[in-house]
N, C-alpha and C positions, 0 to 999 in steps of 0.2 A: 520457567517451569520445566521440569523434568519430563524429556519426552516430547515437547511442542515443537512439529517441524520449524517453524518462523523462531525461535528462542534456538534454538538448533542453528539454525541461517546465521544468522545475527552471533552467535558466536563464534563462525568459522568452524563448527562442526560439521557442516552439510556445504562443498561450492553454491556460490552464486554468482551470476554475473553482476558485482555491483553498477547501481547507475548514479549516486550519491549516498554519504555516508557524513553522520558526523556523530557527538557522544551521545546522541539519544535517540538515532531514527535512522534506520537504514532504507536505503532504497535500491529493488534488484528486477530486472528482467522476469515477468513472468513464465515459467517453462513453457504453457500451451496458449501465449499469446491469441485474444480474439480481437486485434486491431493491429498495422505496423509498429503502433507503438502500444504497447503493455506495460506498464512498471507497477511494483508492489510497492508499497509507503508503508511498512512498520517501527511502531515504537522498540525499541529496542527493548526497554522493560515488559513483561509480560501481563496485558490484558485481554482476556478472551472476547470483549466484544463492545460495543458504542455502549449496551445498557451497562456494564460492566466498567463503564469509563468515567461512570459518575460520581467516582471515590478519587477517582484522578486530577490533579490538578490543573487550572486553566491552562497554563504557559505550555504543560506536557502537551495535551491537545494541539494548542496553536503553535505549537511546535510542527506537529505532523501536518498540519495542514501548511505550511509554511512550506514544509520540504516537500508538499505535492505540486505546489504553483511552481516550485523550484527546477523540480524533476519534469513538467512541463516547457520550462523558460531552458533548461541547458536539452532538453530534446528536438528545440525547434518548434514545437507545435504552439506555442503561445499566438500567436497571429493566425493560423487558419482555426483554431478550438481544438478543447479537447475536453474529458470527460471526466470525475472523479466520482471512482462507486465506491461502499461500501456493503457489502452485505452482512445480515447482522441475522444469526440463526440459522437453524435447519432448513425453514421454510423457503427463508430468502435466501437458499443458495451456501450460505458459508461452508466452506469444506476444510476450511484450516480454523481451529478456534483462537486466531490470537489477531485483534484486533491490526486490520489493513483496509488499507486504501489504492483501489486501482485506478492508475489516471492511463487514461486511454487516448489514440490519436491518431494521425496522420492518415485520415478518409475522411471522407464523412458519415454520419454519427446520423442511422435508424433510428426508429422504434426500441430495438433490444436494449437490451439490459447485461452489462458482463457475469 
């Protein structure tokens, strides 16, 4: 989508520090990490949000979830835990509209919410 910072990421328009990549889902350092570990999960194709995800195909989805247990498992934090958010909206938070997933880690893991 024209203009979407994450569609922008995802095509080498904007740096990122990639953390895994392959032809459908990028995954990158969040700038203002709230954990040691922070990473973004985005589809590469453009979806603004989980309700919007429902025209998407299963495999796309379990795609991105696959590359969040992934981007946990080459991070290290598979064995102490870690976190996968998504916010979905104004309300909840979302500030970028294109469907993401934060997997969070290396502490342990309050009450909050990323």
């Amino acid at each position: 989508m024209n203009g979407c910072l994450f569609c922008r990421i995802a095509a080498g328009e904007i740096p990122s520090t990639k953390v895994y990549e392959d032809e459908h889902v990028l995954a990158f350092r969040d700038i203002a990490p709230q954990a040691p570990v922070h990473v973004l999960v985005i589809p590469k194709k453009h979806v603004s949000g989980w309700y919007d995800a429902q025209g998407e195909d299963d495999a796309s989805l379990a795609r991105l979830m696959r590359a969040a247990a992934k981007v946990a498992q080459m991070e290290g934090i598979v064995q102490s835990g870690f976190r996968v958010v998504s916010n979905c909206g104004p309300d909840a938070q979302q500030t970028v509209p294109h469907l993401h997933l934060h997997v969070l880690g290396g502490r342990a893991m309050a009450g909050e919410m990323a």
